[in-house]
N, C-alpha and C positions, 0 to 999 in steps of 0.2 A: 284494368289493363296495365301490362308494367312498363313503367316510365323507361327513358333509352338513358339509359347510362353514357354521361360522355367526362371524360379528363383532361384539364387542358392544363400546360404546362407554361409558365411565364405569367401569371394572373396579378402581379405585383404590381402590374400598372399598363397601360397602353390596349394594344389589341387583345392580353389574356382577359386582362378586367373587363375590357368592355362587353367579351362574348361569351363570359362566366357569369353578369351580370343577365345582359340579352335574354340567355337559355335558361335558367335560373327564376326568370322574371316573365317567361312567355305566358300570355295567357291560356293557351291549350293546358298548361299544366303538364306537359308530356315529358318534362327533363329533369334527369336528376346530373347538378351536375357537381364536380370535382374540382375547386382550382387550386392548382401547388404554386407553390413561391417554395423558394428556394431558403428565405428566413422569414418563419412566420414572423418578426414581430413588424414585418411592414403590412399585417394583412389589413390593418386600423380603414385603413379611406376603401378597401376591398368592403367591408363591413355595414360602413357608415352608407355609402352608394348602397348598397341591399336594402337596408332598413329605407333610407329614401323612395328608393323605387318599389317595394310592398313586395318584396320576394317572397314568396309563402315560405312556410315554417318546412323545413327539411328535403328544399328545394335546392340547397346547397352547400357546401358543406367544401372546410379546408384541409390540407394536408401541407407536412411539408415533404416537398420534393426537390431534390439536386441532381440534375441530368450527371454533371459530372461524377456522381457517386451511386455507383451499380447498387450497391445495400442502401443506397436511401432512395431507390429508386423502385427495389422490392419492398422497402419496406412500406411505402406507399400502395402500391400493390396490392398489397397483404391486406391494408386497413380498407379496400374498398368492401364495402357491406355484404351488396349485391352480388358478389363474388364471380363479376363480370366487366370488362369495359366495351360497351357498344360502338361510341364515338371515340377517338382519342387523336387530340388538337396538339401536336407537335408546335408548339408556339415560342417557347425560349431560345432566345440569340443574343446574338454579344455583337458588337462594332466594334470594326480598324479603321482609322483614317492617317494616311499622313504618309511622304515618300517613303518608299520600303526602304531604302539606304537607313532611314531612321528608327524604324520598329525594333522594339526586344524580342529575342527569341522566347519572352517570357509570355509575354501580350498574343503574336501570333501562337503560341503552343493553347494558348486560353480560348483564343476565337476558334482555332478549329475543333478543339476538344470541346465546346459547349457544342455549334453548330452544328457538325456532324456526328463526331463521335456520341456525341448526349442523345442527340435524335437514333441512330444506331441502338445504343443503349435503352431507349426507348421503345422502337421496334422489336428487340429482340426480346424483354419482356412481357410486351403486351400482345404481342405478333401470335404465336401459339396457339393462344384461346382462342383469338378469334376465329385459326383454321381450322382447329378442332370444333369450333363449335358452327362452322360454315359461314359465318356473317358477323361482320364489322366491316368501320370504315374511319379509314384514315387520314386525317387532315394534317397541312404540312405550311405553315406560314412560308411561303415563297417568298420573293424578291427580284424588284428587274436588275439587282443586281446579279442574280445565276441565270438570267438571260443576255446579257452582254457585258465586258469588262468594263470599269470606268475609271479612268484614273485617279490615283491618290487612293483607290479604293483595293490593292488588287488581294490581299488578305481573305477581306470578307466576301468580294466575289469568289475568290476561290471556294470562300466554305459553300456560298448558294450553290455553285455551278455543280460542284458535291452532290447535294441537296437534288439538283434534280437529276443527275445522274439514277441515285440511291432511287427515289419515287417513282421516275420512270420502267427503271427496270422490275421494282416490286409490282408496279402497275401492270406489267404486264405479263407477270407469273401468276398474279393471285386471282383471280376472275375462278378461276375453276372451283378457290376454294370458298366463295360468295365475299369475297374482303377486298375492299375498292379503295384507294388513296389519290387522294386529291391535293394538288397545288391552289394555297390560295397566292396569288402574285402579288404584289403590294408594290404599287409605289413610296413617294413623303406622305406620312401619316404624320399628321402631329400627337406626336406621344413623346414622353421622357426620353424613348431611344437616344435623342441626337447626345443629352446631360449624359448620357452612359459610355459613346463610343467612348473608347481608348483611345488614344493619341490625335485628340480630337482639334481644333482651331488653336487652342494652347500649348501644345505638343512641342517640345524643342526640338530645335532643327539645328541645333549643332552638327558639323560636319556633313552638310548638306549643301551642295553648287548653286551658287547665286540664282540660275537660271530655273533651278527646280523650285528654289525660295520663290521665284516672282510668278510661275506658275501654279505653284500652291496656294498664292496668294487671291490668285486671278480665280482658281477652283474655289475658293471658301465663299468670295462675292457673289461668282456663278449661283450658289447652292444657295448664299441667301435670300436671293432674287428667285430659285424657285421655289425656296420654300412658303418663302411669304405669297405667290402666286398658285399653286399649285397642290398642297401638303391638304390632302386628306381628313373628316375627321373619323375618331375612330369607329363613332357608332356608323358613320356610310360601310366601312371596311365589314364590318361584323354581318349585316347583310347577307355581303358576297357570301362569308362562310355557312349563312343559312340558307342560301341558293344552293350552295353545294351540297351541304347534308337534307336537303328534303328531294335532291334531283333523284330521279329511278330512270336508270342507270345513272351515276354520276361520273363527271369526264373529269379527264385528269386534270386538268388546269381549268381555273379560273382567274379573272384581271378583275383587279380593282378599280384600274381606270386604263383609259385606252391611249393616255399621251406617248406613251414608249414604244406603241407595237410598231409602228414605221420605221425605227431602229431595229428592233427584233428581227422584222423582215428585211429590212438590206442584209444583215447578217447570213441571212439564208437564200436570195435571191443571186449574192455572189461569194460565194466559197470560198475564193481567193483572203476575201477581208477585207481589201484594201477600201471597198466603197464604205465599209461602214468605220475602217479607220479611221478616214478622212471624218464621215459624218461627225461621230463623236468628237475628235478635236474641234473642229469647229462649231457645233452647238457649244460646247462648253469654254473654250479659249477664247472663241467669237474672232480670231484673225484671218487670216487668207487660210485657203481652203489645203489639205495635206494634196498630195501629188498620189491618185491613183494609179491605175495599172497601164505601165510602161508610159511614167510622167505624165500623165493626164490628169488635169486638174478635175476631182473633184466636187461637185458641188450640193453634193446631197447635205442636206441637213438645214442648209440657210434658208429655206422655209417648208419645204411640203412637209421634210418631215415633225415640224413642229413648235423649230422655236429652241427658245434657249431654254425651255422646261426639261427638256430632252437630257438626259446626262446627269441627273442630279441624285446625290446618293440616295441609298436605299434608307427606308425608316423600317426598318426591321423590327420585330417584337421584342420583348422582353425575355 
């Protein structure tokens, strides 16, 4: 029987490794899988994890891949064997943190061009095969950061919010042509991500308003208070992504964990926004509650919906 060919992208460390390693290491034996890093010479601890875990002999196998580079993105492509991709794991991302006043137009042009454009460039040349040949399925490391904005954060939400824009609307053209793409949503994962974001806790805040400084401040302690309580590890996350790819039919989204969805839903229970304004300020600021619709205070967030877990950035893949 021939094994399901899958590719996953970001495998240098966090959720690529961990579910290159997983599918690689399953014992059905049914995967052959792909993982790119964008410079092999980090693929050492990728390696070392395999031979540990007893990955059978040609169960998987590296490439390098750079989402931001179309020809090395074919050329990848080119080197798959089976001259097929079944599975293919959208998993490379980039992190922003820090007031927008303060980001380089250099930093944001890099998060959206990995995030979106690289995934883009991603689909469009693996996309093809799969409708020609009626069947694949695509997986897309989500984030609750493209399910509601978070301050200090709005960069890299923009690129998820992207992110699910792109998925959802492919989700729902391609059915006819048997190619199903699935959201995995990720909360704090503890993986390298956070060592990566860009303009991260050390970030200079030159020319930046006192006010923003002590908020941003108040943001970093928030974040480290959930991450220490809350941050995922990666093999729970890898899972999810095997719930997805064995689901017949698979649905478009999956959660990794369910701290954020009472966020998600005020989002969508009032339109307006102002109730989930408020919420997020307040899980994350933890002061008096913002002033709802038509000065009404209020008070979502300070406990049903969760807690001061609520709000805390994304741990995005690699």
């Amino acid at each position: 029987m021939d094994r399901t060919v899958v590719l996953i992208t970001g495998c240098s460390s966090g959720i690529g490794l961990h579910l290159a390693l997983r599918l690689a290491s399953d014992p059905s034996r049914s995967f052959k899988v792909y993982a790119t890093l964008r410079d092999l010479s980090t693929q050492g601890p990728l390696w070392e994890a395999a031979r540990s875990r007893g990955c059978p002999p040609g169960s998987l196998e590296t490439l390098q891949l750079d989402v931001q580079d179309a020809d090395s993105v074919a050329a990848a492509r080119a080197r798959v064997t089976e001259g097929r991709v079944d599975v293919l794991v959208c998993n490379a991302g980039r992190g922003l943190l820090g007031p927008l006043e303060a980001l380089s137009a250099d930093a944001m042009h890099s998060v959206l061009d990995v995030n979106v454009v690289g995934t883009v460039r991603m689909l469009q040349a693996f996309l093809p095969d799969m409708k020609r040949r009626g069947s694949g399925h695509i997986l897309v490391t989500g984030s609750m950061g493209g399910l509601m904005g978070m301050p200090f954060n709005a960069v890299y939400c923009a690129s998820k919010f992207a992110i699910e824009g792109l998925c959802e609307s492919l989700a729902v053209l391609l059915p006819p042509f048997g190619v199903h793409v699935s959201l995995i949503e990720c909360g704090p994962v503890h993986t390298a991500f956070q060592e990566k974001v860009q303009n991260g806790p050390g970030a200079a805040l030159d020319g930046v308003d006192a006010q923003t400084r002590d908020l941003f401040s108040r943001y970093q302690r928030h974040f480290e208070q959930v991450f220490r309580k809350a941050a995922q590890d990666p093999e729970e996350v890898t899972e999810v992504f095997l719930t997805a790819l064995r689901a017949s039919p698979p649905a478009l989204r999956y959660f990794s964990c369910e701290r954020f969805l009472p966020l998600a839903r005020l989002r969508l229970a009032d339109p307006s926004g102002c109730s989930y304004v408020a919420a997020m300020h307040r899980a994350v600021f933890g002061d008096e509650a913002a002033e709802g619709p038509e000065g009404a205070q209020t008070e979502a967030g300070a406990g049903a919906l969760g807690g001061p877990e609520l709000g805390a950035p994304p741990s995005a893949p690699q």
